[in-house]
C-alpha positions, 0 to 999 in steps of 0.5 A: 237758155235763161229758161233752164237756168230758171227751171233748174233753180226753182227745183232747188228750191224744193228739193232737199239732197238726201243725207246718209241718215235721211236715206237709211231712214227711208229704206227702213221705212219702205222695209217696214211697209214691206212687212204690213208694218203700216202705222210704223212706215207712216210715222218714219214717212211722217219724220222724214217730210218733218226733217224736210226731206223731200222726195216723190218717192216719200210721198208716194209711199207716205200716201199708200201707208195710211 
């Protein structure tokens, strides 16, 4: 039981929640990769990890942009 807790805890630990700002910014990012906009969606991407959010997703979609 200690173990989850634990686990549960150092996941905290380096995720950030995303805010309403954090989210829009990332769906214009994404809309922007859509477009073939790469350069666009890299620096959106770029800001977003800068402003520490964090997300699989962000550097998923960071890494495909460049």
């Amino acid at each position: 039981m200690a173990r989850v807790f634990l686990v549960l805890g150092l996941q905290g630990l380096f995720t950030k929640p995303a805010s309403g700002e954090n989210h829009i910014m990332f769906d214009k990012a994404n809309q922007m990769y859509r477009n073939k906009m790469f350069d666009s969606a890299a620096g959106l991407y770029q800001q977003l990890m800068n402003d520490g959010y964090r997300s699989p997703d962000l550097y998923y979609n960071a890494g495909n942009a460049l």
